[in-house]
N, CA, C and O of each residue as an XYZ file, in Angstrom:
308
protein
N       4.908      3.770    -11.987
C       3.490      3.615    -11.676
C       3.157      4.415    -10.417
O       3.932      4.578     -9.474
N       1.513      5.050    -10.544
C       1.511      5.680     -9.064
C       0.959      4.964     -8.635
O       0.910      3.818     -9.083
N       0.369      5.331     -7.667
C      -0.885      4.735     -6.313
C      -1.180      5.884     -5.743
O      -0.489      6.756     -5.216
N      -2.812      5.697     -6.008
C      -4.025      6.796     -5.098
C      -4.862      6.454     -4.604
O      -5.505      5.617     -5.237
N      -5.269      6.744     -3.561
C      -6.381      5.991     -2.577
C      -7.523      7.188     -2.669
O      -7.456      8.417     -2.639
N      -8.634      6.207     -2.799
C      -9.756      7.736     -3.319
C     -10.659      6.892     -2.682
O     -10.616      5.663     -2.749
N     -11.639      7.675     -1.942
C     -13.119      7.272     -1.633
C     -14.016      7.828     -2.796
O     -14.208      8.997     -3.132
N     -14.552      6.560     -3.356
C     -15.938      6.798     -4.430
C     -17.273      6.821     -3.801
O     -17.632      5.781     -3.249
N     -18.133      7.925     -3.794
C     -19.532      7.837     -2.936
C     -21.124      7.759     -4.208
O     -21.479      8.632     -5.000
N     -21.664      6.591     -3.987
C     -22.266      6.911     -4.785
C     -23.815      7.588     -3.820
O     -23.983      7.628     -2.601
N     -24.825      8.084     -5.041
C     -26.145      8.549     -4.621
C     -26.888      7.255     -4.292
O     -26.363      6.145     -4.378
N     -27.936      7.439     -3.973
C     -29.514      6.513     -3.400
C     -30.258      6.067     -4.946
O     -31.016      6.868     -5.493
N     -29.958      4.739     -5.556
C     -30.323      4.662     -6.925
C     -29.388      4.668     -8.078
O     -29.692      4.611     -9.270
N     -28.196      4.744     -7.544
C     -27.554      4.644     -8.138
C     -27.355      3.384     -9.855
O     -27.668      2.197     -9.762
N     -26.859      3.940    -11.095
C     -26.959      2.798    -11.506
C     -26.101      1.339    -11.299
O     -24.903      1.298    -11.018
N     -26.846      0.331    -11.472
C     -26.097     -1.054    -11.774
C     -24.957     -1.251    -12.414
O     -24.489     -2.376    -12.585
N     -24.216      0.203    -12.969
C     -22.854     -0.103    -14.153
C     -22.098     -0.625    -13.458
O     -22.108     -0.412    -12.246
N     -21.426     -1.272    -13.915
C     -20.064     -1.773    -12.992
C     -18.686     -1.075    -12.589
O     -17.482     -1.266    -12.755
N     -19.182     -0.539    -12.226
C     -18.268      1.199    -12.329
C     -16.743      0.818    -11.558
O     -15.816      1.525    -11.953
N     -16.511      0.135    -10.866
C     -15.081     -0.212    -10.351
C     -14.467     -1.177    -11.294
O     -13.258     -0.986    -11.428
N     -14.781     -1.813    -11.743
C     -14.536     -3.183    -13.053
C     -14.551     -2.019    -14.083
O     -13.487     -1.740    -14.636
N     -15.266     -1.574    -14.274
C     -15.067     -0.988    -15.939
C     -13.893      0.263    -15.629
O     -13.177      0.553    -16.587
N     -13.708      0.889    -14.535
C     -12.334      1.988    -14.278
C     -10.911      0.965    -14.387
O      -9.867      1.174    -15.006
N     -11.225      0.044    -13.719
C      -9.601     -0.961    -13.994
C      -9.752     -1.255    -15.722
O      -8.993     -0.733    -16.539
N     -10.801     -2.122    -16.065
C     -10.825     -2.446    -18.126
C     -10.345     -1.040    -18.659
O      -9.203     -1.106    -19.114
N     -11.042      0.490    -18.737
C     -11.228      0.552    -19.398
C      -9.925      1.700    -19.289
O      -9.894      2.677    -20.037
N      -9.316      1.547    -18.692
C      -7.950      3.119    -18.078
C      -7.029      1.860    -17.412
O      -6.445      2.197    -16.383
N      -6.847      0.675    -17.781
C      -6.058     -0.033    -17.014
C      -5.006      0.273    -15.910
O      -3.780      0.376    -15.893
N      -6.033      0.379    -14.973
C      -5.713      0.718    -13.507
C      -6.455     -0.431    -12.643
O      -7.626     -0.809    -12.684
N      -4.958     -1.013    -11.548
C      -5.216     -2.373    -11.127
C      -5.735     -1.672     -9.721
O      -5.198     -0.724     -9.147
N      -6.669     -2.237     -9.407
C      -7.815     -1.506     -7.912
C      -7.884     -2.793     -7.261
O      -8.184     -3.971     -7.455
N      -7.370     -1.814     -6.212
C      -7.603     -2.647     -4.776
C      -8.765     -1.917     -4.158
O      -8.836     -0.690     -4.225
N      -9.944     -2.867     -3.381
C     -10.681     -2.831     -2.740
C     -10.442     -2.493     -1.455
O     -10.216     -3.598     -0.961
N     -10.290     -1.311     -0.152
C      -9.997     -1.258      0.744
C     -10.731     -1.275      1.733
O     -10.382     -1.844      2.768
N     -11.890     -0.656      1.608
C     -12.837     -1.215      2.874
C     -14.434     -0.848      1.385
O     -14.247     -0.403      0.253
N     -15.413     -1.133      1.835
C     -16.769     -0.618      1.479
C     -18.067     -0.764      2.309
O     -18.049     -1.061      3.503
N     -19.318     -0.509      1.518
C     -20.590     -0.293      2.619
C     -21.470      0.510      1.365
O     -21.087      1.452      0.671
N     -23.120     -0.397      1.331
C     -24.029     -0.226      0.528
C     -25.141      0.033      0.921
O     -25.674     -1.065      0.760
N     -25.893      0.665      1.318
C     -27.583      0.377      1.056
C     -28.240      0.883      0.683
O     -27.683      1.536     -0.200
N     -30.028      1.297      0.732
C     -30.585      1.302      0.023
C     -30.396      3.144     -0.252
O     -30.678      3.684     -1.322
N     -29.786      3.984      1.154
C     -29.170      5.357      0.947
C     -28.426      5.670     -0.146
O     -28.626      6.640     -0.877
N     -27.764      5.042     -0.235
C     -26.442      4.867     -1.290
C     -25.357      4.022     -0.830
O     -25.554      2.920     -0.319
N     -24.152      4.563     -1.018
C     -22.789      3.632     -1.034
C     -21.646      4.363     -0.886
O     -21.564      5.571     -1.109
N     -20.299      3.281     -0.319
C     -19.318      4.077     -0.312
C     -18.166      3.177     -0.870
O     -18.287      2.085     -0.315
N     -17.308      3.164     -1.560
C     -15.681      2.565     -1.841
C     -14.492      3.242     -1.853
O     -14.067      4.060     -2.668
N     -13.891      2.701     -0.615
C     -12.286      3.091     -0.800
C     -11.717      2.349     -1.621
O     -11.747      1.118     -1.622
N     -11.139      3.083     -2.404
C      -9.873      1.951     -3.314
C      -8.664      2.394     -3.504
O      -8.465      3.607     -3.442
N      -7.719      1.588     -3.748
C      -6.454      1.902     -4.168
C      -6.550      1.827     -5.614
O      -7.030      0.802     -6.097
N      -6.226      2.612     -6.248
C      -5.983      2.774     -7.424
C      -4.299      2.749     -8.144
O      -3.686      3.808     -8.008
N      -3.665      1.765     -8.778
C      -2.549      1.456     -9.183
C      -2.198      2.093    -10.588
O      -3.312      1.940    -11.089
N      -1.778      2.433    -11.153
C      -1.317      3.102    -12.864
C      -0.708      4.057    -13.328
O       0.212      4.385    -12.578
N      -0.803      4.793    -14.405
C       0.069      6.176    -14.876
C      -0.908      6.988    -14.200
O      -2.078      6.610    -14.134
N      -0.517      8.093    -13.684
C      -1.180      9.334    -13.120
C      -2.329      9.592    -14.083
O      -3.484      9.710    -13.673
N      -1.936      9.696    -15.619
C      -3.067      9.985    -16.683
C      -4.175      9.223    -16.913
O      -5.289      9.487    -17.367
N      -3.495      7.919    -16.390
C      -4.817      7.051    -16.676
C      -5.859      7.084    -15.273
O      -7.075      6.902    -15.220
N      -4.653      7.460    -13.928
C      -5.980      7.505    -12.817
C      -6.736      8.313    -12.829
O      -7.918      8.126    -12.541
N      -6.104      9.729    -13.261
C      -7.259     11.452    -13.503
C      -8.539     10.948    -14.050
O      -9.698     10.992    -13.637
N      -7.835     10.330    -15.372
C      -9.298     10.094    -16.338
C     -10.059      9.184    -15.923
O     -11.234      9.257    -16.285
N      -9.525      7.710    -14.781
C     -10.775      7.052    -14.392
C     -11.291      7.888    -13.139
O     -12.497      7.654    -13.055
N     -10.971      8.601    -12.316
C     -12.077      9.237    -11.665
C     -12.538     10.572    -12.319
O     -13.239     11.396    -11.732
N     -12.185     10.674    -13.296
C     -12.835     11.761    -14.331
C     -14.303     10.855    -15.121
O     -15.461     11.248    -15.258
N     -13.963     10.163    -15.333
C     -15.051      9.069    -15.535
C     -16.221      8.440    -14.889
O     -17.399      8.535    -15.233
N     -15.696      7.762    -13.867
C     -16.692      7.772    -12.578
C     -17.137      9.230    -12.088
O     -17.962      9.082    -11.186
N     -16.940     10.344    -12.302
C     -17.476     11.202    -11.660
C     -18.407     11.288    -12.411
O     -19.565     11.318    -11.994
N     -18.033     11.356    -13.910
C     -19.019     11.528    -14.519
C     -20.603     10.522    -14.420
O     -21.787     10.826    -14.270
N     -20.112      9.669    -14.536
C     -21.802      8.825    -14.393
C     -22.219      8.664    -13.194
O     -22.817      7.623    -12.921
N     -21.981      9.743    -12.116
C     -22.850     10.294    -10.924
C     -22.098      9.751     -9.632
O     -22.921      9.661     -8.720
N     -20.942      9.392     -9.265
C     -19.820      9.183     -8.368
C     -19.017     10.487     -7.842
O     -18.430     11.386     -8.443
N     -19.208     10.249     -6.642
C     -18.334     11.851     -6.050
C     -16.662     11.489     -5.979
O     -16.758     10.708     -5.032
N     -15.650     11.490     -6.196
C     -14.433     11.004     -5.480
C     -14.054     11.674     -4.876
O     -14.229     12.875     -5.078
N     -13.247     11.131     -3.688
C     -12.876     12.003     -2.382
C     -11.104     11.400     -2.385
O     -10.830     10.201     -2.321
N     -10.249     12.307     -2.456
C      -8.839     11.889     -1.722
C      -8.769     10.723     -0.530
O      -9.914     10.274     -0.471
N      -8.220     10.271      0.110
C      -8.174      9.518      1.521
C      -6.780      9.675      1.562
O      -6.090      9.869      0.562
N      -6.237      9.567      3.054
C      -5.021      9.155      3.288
C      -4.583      8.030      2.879
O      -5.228      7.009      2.640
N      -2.948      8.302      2.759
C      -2.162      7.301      2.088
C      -1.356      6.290      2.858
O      -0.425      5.564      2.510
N      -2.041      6.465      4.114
C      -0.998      5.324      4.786
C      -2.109      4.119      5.050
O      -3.312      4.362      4.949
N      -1.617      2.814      5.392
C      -2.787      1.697      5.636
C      -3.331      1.467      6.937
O      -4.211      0.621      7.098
């Protein structure tokens, strides 16, 4: 199993999907929450992301797609 720590940024309006819940369901990848921050600008989530390398590509291949930027972060805590 790997582990990747990615900052997800969303836009101002973003939609309501449940976009961290549906990347663990739907690419079963177990996410840790590491820090976050919302308002009405937009948003930000660090997460740890747990799984096969293939399944993490494709969930931030996913989230990028429905309007999420992902960013690398360092790997130490």
């Amino acid at each position: 199993m790997a582990k990747r720590r990615v900052m997800l940024t969303f836009p101002p309006g973003f939609s309501s999907e449940p976009i961290v819940y549906n990347i663990g369901q739907q690419f079963n990848i177990v996410i840790n929450i590491r820090r976050a921050a919302l308002t009405e600008e937009g948003g930000w989530i660090e997460v740890e992301l747990e799984g096969e390398d293939e399944d993490i590509e494709t969930g931030i291949a996913w989230a990028i797609s429905k309007g999420a930027r992902a960013e690398p972060t360092s790997e130490e805590t």
